[in-house]
Z-matrix of the N, CA and C atoms (Angstrom, degrees):
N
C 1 1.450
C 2 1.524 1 111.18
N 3 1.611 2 122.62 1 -19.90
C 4 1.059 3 113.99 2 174.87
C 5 1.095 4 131.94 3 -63.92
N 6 1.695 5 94.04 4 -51.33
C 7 1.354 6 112.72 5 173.70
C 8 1.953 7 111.62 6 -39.34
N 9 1.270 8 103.94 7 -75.56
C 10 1.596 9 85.17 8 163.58
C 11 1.098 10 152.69 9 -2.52
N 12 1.666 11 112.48 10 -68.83
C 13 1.372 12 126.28 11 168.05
C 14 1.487 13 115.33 12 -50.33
N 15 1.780 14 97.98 13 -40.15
C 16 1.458 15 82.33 14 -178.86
C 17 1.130 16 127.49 15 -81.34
N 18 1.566 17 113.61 16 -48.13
C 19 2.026 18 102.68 17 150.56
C 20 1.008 19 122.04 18 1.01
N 21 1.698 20 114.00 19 -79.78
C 22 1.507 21 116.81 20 169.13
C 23 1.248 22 120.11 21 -18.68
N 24 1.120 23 121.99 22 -83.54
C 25 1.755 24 151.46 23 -165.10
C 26 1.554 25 92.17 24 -48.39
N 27 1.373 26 124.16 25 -71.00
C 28 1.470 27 136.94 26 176.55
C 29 1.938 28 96.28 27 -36.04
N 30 1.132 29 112.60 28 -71.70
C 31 1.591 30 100.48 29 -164.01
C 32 1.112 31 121.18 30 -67.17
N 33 2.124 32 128.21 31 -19.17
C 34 1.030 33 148.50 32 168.03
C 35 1.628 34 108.22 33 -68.25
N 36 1.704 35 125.93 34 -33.14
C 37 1.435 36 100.52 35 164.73
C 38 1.359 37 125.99 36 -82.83
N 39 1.312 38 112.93 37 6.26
C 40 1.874 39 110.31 38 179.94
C 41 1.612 40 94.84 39 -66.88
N 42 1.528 41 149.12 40 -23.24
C 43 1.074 42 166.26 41 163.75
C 44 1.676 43 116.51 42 -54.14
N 45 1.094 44 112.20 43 52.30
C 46 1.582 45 102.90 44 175.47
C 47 1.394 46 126.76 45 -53.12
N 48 0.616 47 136.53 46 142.09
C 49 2.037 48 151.57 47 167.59
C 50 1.507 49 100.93 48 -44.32
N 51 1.479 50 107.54 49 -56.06
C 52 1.625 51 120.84 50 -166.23
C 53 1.583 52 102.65 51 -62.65
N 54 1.231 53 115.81 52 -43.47
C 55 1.617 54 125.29 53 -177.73
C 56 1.501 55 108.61 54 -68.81
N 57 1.392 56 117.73 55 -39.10
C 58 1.476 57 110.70 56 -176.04
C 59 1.556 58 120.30 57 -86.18
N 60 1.642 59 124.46 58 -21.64
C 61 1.501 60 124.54 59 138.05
C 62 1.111 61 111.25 60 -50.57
N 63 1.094 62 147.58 61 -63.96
C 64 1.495 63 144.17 62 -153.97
C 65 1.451 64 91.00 63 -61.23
N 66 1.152 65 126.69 64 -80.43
C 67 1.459 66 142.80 65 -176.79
C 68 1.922 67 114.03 66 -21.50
N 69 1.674 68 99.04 67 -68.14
C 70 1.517 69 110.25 68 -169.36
C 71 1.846 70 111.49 69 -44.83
N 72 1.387 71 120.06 70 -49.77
C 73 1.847 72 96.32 71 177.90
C 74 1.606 73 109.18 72 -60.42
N 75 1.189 74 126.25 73 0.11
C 76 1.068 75 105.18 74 -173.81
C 77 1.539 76 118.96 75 -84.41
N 78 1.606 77 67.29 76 -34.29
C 79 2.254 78 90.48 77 174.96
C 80 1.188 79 123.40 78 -51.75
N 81 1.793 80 93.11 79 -47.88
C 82 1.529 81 108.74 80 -174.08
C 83 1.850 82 102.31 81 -69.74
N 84 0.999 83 126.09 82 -37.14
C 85 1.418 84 132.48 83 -172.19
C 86 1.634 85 111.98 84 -59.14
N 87 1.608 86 95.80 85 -37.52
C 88 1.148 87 100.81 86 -171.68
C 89 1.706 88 115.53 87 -97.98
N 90 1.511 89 127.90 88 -19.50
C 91 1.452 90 120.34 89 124.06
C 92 1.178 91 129.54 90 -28.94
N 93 1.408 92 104.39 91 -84.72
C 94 1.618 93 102.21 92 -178.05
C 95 1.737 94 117.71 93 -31.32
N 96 0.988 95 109.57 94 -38.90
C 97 1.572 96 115.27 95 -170.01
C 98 1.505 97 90.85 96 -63.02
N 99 1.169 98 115.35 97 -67.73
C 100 1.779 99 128.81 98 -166.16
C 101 1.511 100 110.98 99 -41.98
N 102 1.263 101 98.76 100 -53.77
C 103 1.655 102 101.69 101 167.33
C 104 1.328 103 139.33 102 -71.41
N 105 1.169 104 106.06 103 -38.95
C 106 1.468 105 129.66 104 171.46
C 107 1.758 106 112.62 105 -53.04
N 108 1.385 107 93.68 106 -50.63
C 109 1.632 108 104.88 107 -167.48
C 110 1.444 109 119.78 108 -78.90
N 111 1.509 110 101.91 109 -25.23
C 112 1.409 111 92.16 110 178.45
C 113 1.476 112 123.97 111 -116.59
N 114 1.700 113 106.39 112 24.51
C 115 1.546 114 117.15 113 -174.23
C 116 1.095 115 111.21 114 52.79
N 117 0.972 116 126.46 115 84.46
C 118 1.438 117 153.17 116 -176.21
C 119 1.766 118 106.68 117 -124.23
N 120 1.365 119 142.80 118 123.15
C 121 1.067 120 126.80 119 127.15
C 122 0.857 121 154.44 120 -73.59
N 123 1.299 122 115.83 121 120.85
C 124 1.885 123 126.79 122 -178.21
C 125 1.324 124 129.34 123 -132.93
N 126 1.225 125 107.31 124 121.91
C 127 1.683 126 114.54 125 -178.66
C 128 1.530 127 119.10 126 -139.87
N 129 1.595 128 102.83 127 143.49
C 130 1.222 129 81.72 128 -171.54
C 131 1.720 130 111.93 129 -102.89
């Protein structure tokens, strides 16, 4: 069972923090566009 956890942990740090701030306005930019542009409703 350990082994597991650590798998986990191992494939969860290829995921940096620094990469996924950097990343998210872009996401959001690039949603917003998708939705926005083609009259779409969405709410959450």
């Amino acid at each position: 069972m350990n082994s597991f956890f650590t798998s986990v942990r191992n494939y969860l740090s290829l995921v940096k923090f620094s990469h996924t701030v950097f990343a998210m306005p872009f996401a959001l930019i690039g949603f917003s566009l998708a939705v926005f542009s083609e009259d779409h409703d969405f709410s959450l």
